[in-house]
Backbone atoms as SQL, in Angstrom:
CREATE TABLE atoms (id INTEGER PRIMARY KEY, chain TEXT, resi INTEGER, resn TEXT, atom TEXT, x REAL, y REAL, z REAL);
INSERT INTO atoms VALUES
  (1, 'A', 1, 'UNK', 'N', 22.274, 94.243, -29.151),
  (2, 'A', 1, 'UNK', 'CA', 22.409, 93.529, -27.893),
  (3, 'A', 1, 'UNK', 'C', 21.541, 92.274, -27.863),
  (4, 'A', 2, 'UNK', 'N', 20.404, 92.655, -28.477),
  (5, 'A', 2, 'UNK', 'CA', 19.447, 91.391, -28.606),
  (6, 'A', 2, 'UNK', 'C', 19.993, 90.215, -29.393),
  (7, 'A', 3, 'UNK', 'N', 20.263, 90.641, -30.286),
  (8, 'A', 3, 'UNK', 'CA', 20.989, 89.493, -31.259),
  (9, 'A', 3, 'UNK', 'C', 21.899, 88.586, -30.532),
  (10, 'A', 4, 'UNK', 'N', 23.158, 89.722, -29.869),
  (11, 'A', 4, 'UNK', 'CA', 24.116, 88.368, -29.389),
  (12, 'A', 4, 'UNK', 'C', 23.605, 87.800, -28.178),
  (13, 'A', 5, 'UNK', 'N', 22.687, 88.009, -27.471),
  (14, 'A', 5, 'UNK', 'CA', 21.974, 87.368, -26.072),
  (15, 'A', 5, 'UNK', 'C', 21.516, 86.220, -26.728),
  (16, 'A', 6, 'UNK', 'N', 20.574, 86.290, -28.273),
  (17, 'A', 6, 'UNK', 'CA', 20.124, 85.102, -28.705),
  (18, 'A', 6, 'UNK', 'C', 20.762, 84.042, -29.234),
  (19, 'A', 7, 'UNK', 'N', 22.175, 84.887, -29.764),
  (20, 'A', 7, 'UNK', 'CA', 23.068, 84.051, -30.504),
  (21, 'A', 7, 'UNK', 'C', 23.304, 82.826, -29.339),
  (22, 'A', 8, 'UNK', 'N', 23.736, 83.283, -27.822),
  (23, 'A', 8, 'UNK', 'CA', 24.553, 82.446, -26.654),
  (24, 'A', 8, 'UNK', 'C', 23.348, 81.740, -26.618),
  (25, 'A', 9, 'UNK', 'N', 21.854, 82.071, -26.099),
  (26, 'A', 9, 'UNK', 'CA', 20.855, 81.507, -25.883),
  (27, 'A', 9, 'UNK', 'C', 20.491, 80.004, -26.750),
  (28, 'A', 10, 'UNK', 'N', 21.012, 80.293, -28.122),
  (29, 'A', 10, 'UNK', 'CA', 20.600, 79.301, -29.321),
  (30, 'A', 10, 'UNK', 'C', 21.105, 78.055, -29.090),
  (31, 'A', 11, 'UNK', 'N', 22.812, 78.506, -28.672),
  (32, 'A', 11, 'UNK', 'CA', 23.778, 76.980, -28.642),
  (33, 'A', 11, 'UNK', 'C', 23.251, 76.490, -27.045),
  (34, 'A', 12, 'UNK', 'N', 22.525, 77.249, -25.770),
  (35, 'A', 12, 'UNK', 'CA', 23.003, 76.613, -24.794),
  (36, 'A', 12, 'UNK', 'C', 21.657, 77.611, -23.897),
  (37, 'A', 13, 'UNK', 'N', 20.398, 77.204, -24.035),
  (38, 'A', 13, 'UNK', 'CA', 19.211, 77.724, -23.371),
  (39, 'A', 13, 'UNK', 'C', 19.251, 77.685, -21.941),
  (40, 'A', 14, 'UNK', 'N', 20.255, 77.328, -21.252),
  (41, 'A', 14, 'UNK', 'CA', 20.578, 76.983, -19.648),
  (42, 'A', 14, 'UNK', 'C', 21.816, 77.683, -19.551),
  (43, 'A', 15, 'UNK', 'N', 22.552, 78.521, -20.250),
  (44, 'A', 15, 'UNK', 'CA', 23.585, 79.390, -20.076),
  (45, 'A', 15, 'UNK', 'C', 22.642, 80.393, -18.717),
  (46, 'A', 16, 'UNK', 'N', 24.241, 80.469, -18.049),
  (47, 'A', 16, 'UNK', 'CA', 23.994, 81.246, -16.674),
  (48, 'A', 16, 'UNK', 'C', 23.755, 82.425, -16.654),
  (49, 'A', 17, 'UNK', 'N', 23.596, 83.622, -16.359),
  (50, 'A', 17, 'UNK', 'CA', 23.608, 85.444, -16.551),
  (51, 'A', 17, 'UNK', 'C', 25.079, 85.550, -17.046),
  (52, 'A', 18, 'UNK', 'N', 26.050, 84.641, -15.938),
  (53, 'A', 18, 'UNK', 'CA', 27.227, 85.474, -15.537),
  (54, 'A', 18, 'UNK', 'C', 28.237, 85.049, -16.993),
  (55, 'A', 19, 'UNK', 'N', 27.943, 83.357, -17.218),
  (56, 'A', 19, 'UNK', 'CA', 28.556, 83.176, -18.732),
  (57, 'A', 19, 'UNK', 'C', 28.153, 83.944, -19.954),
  (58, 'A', 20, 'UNK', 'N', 26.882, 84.224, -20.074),
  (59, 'A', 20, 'UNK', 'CA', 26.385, 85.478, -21.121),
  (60, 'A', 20, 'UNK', 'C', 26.928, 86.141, -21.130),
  (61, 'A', 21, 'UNK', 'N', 27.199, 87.071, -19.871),
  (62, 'A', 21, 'UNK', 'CA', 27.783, 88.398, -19.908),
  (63, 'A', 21, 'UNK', 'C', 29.593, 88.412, -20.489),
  (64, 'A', 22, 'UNK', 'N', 30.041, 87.202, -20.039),
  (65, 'A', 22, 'UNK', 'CA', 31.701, 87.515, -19.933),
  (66, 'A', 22, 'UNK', 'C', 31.638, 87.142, -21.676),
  (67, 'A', 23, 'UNK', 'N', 30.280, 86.453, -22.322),
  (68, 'A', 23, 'UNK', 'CA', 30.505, 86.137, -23.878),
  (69, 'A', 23, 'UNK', 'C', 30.438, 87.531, -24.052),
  (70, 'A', 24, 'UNK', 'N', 29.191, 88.174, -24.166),
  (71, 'A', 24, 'UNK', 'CA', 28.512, 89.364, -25.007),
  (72, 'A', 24, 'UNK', 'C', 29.484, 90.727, -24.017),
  (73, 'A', 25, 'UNK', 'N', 29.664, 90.380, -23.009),
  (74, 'A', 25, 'UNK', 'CA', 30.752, 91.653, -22.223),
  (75, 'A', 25, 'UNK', 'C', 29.519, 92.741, -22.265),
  (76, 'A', 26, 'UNK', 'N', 28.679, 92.296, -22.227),
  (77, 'A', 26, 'UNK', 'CA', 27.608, 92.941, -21.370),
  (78, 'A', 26, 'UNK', 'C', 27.096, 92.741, -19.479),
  (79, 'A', 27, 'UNK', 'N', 26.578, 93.553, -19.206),
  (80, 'A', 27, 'UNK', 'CA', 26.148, 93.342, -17.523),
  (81, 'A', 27, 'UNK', 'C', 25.277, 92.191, -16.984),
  (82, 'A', 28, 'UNK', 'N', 25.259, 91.292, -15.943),
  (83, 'A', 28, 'UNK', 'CA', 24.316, 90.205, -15.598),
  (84, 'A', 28, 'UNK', 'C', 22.999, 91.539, -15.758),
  (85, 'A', 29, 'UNK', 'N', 23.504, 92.512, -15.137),
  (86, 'A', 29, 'UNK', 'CA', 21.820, 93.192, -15.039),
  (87, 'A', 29, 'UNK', 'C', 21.227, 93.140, -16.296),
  (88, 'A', 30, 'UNK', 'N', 21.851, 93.876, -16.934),
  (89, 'A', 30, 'UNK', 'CA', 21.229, 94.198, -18.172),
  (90, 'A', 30, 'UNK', 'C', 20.635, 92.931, -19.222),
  (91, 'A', 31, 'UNK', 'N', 21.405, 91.826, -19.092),
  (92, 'A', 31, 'UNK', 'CA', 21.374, 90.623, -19.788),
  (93, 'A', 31, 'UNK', 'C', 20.099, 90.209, -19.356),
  (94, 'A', 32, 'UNK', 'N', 19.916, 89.760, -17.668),
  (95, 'A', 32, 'UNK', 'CA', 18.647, 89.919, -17.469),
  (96, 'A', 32, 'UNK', 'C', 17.467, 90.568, -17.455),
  (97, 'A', 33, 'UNK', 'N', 17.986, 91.888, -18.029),
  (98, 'A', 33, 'UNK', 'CA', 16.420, 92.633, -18.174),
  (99, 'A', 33, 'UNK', 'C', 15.937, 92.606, -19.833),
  (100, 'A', 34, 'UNK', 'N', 16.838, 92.183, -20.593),
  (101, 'A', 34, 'UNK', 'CA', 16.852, 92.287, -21.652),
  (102, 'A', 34, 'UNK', 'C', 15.766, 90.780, -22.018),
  (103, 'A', 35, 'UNK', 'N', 16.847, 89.321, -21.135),
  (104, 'A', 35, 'UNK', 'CA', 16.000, 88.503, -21.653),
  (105, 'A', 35, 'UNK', 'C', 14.225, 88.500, -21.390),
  (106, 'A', 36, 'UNK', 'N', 14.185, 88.811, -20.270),
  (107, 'A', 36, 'UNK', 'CA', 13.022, 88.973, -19.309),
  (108, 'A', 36, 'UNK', 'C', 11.965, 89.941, -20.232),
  (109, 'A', 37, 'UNK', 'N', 12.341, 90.916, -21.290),
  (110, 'A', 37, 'UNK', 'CA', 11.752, 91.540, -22.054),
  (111, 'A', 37, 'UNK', 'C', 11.551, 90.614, -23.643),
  (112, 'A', 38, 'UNK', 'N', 12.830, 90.353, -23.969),
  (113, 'A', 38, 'UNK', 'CA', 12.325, 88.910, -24.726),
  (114, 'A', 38, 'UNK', 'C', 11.343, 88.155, -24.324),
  (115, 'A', 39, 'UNK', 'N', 11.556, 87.565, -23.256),
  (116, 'A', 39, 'UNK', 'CA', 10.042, 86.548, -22.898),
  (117, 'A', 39, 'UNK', 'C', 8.758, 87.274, -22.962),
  (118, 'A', 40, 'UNK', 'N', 9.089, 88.750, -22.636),
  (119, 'A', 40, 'UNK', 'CA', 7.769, 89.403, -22.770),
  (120, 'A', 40, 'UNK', 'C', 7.110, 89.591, -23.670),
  (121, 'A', 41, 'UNK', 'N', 7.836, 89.879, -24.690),
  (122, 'A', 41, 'UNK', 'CA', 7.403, 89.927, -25.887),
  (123, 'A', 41, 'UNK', 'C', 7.553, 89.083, -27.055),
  (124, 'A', 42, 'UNK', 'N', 7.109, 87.717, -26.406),
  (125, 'A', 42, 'UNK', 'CA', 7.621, 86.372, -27.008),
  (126, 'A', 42, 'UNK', 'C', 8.290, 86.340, -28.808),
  (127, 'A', 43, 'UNK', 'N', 9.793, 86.965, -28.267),
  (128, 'A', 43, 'UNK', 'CA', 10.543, 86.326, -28.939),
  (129, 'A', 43, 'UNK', 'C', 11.272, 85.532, -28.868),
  (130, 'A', 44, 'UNK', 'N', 11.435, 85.120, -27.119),
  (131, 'A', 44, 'UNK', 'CA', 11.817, 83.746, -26.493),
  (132, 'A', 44, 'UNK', 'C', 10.291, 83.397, -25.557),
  (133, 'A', 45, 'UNK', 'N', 9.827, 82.191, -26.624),
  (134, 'A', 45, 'UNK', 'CA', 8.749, 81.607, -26.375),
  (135, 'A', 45, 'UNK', 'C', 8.835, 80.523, -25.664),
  (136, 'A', 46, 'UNK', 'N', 10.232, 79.899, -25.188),
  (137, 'A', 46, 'UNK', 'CA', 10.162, 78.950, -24.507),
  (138, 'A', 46, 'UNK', 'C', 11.605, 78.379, -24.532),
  (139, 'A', 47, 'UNK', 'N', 11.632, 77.444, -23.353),
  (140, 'A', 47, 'UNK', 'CA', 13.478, 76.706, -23.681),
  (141, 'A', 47, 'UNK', 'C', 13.020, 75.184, -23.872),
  (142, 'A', 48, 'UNK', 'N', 13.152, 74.991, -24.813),
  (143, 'A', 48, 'UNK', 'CA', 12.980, 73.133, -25.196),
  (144, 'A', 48, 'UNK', 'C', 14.514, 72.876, -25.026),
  (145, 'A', 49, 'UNK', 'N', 14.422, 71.258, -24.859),
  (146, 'A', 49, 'UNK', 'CA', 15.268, 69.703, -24.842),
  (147, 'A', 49, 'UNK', 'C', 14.972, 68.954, -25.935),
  (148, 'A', 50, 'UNK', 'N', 16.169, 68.937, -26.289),
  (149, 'A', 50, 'UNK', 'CA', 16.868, 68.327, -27.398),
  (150, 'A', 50, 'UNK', 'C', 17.554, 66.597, -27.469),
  (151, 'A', 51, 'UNK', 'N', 16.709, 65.781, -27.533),
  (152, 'A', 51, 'UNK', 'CA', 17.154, 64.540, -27.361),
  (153, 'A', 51, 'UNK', 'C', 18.074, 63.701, -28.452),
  (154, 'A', 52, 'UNK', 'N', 19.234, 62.962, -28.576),
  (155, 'A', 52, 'UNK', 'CA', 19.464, 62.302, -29.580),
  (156, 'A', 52, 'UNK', 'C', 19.180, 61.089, -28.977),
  (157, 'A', 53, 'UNK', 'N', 17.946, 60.341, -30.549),
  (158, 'A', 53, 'UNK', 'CA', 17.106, 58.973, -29.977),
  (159, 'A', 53, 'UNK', 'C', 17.910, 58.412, -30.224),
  (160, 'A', 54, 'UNK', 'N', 19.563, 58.387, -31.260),
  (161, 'A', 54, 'UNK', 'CA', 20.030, 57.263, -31.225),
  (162, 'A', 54, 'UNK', 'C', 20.584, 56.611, -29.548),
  (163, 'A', 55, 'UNK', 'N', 21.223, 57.372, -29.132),
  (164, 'A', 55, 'UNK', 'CA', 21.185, 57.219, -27.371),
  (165, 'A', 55, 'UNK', 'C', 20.076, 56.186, -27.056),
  (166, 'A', 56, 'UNK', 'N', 18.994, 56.438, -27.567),
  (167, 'A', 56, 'UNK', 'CA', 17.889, 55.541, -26.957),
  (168, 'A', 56, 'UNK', 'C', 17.461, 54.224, -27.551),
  (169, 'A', 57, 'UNK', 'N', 18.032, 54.057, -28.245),
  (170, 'A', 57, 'UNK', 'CA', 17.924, 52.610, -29.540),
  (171, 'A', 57, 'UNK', 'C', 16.970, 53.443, -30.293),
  (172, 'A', 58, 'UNK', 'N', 16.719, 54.805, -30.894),
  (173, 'A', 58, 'UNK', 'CA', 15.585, 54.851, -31.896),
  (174, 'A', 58, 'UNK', 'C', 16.260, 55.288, -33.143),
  (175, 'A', 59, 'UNK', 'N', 15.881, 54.793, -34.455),
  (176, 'A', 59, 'UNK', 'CA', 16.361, 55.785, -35.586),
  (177, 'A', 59, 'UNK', 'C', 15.376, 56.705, -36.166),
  (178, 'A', 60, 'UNK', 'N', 14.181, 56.475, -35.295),
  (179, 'A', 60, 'UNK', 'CA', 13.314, 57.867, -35.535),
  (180, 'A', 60, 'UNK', 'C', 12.852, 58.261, -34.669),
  (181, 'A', 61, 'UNK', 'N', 12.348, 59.355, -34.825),
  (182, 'A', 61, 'UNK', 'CA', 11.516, 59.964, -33.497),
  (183, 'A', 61, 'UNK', 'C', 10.289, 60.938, -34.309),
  (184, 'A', 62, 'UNK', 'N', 9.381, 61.015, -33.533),
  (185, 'A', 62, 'UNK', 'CA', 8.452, 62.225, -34.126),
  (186, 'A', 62, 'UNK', 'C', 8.629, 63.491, -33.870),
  (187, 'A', 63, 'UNK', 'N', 8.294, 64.451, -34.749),
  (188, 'A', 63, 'UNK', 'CA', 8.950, 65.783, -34.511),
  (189, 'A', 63, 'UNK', 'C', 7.240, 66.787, -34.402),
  (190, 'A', 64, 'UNK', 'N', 7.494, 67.596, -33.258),
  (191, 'A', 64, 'UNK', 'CA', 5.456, 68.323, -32.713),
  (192, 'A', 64, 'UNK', 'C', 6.107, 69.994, -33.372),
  (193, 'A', 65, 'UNK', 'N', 5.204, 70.273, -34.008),
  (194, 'A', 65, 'UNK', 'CA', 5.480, 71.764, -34.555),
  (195, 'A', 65, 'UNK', 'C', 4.192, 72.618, -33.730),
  (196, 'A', 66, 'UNK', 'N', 4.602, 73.732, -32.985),
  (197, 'A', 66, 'UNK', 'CA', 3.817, 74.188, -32.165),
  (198, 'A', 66, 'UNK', 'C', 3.589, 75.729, -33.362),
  (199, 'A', 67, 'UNK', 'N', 2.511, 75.897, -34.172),
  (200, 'A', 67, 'UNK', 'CA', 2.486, 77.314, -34.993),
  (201, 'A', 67, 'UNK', 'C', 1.129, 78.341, -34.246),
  (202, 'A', 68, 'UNK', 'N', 1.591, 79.367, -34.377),
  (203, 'A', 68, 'UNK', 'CA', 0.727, 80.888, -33.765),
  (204, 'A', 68, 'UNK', 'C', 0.550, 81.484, -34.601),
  (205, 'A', 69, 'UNK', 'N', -0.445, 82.208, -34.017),
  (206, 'A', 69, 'UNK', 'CA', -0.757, 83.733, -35.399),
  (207, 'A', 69, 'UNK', 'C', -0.278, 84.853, -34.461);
C-alpha cells in the first residue's frame, strides 16, 4: 500500500486524498492515515517545487542537497 501511495505522491506531491484513492482504489481514510504515518516516520520528509529555469531565462541553476544520518 505504501509503495503505490508513493508511486502517485512522486509524479504529483499536491495530489488530493480523493485522486489517490480512485488511482490506488484504496480509502481517502486510509490513504490519509497511511501518509500521515509516512511523515511520521520520515519517509516523506517533505514536498519540494520543481522549477524549469529555462522558463526563467536561466540555463543553469544551483542544485542544495539536504543529507541526514
Amino acid at each position: 500500500m505504501d509503495k503505490r501511495i508513493l508511486i502517485e505522491l512522486r509524479y504529483n506531491p499536491r495530489m488530493s486524498l480523493i485522486d489517490i484513492s480512485k488511482k490506488t482504489k484504496l480509502s481517502t481514510k486510509t490513504i490519509s492515515n497511511k501518509i500521515k504515518y509516512l511523515e511520521k516516520n520520515d519517509v516523506i520528509m517533505g514536498y519540494f517545487m520543481t522549477i524549469d529555469p529555462v522558463k526563467f531565462g536561466f540555463s543553469t541553476f544551483k542544485l542544495l542537497f539536504q543529507v541526514q544520518n
